[in-house]
GUZA-534784 format. One line per field, with one value per residue (C-alpha): residue number from 1; x, y, z. Coordinates in steps of 0.1 Angstrom, whole numbers, m for minus. Layout:
# residues N
num	c(NUM,...) $
px	c(X,...) $
py	c(Y,...) $
pz	c(Z,...) $
//
This chain:
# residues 102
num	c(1,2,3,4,5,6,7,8,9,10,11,12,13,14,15,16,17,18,19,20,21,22,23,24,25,26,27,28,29,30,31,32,33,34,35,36,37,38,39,40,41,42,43,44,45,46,47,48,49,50,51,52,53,54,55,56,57,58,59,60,61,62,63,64,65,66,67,68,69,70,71,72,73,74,75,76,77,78,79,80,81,82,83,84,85,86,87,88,89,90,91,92,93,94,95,96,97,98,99,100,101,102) $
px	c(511,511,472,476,487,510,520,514,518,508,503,481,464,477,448,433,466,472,441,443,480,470,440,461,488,468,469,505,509,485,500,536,544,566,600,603,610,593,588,558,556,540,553,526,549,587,596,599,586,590,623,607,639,650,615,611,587,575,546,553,530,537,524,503,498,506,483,456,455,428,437,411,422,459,472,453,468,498,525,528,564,566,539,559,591,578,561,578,563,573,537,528,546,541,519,492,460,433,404,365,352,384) $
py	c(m109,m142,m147,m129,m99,m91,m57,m23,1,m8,22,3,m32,m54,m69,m41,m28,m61,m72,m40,m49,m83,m71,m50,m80,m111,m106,m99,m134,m154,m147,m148,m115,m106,m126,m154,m148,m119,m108,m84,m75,m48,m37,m24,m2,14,m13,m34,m69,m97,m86,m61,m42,m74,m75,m67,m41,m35,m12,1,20,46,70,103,118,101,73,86,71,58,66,48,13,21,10,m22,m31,m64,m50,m14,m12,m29,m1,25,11,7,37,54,93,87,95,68,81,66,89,85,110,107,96,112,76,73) $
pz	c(m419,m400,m393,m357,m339,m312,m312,m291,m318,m352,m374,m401,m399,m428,m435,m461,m477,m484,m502,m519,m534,m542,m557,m581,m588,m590,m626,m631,m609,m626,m662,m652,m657,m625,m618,m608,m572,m557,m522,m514,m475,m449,m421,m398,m385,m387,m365,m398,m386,m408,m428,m449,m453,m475,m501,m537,m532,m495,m478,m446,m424,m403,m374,m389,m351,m317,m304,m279,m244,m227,m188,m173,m188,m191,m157,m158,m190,m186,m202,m199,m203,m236,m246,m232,m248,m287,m293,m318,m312,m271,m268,m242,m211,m172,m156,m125,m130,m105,m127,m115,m96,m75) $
//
């Protein structure tokens, strides 16, 4: 990952896969053991940020059940239709309920 996050739909955050992978080949890169040139990556999601598709070995995350919405906070949100647009289980979808305070 890149330090920073930008996206509507992750399926995993990077951040413990990663140190759990590194974890396992710090050895392996410490005493030279892989080749020379070796690309590990994650893609959060099956969007496949970051040119995953094109690593040695890559972990990609993906959705286990659709994301949940939170009504109440989902029309004030600044960019709904990129939401709507990148989820991958077309779970998001533009809807008005009347919510309980008005």
């Amino acid at each position: 990952t890149q330090g920073w996050l930008h996206c509507h739909t992750p399926a995993t955050d990077a951040s413990g896969p990663v140190k759990a992978t590194m974890d396992v080949l710090f050895d392996d890169f410490k005493n030279m053991r892989l080749p020379a040139h070796l690309r590990v990556s994650l893609a959060c999601c099956l969007n496949m940020c970051g040119a995953v598709h094109c690593s040695d070995i890559a972990i990609l995350g993906y959705h286990r059940k659709p994301p949940m919405l939170d009504h109440e906070w989902l029309d004030k949100m600044c960019e709904i239709p990129l939401a709507i647009a990148a989820c991958p289980t077309a779970a998001i979808k533009p809807s008005k309920i009347e919510m309980p305070d008005g």
